[in-house]
C-alpha positions in Angstrom: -86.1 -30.7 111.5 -86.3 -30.8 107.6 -84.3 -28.2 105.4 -86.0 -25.2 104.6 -86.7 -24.4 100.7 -87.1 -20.6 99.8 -90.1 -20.4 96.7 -89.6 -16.8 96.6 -92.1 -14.2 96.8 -95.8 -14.8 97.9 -99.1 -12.6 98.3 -101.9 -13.0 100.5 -104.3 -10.3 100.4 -102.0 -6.9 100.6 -99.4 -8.6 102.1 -96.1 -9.8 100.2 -94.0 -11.8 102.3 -90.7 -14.3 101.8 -92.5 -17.9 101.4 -91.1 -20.9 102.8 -91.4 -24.5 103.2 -90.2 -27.6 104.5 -89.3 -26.2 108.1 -92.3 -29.0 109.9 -92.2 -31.1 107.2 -92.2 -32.0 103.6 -94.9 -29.6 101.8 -95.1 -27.8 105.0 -95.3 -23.7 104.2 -94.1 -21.4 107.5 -93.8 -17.8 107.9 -90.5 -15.9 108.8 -91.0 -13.8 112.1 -89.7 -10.6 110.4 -92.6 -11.3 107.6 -95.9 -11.8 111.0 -93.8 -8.4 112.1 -94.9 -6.7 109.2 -98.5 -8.1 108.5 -99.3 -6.9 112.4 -97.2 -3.9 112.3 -95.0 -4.9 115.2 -91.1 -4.8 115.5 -89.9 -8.4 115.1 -88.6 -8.2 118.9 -92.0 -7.8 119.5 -93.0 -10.9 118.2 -90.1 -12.6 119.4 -91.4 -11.0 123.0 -94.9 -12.4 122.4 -93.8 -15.6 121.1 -91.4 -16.4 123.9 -93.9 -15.1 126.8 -96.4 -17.7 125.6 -93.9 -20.7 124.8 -96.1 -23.3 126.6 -98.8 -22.5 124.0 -96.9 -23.5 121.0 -95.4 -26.6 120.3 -91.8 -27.6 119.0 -91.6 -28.8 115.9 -95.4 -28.0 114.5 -95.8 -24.2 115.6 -92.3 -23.1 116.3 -89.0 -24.2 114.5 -86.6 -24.6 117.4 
């Protein structure tokens, strides 16, 4: 697992959420579950419910930062 860089503040469409990289890889952007909480108006146990109910669909290291 690489380190994660912060750049700050980012925008896509209405939505402003905390941008990060380098979680899967060099130049590799990722979403924070608290900010896909937000953009699908969901608490981010709710997410964390989803995300871990349907584990065997993700994959470690390119869709989920274990």
């Amino acid at each position: 697992m690489n380190e994660l860089k912060v750049l700050g503040k980012e925008k896509v469409g209405a939505f402003e959420f905390t941008g990060i990289e380098g979680g899967f890889g060099e130049d590799k952007k990722a979403m924070l579950v608290k900010d896909i909480a937000v953009i699908h108006g969901k608490e981010v146990r709710q997410i964390n419910q989803a995300i871990n109910m349907n584990r065997k669909r993700f994959k470690d290291g390119i869709d989920v930062s274990i």
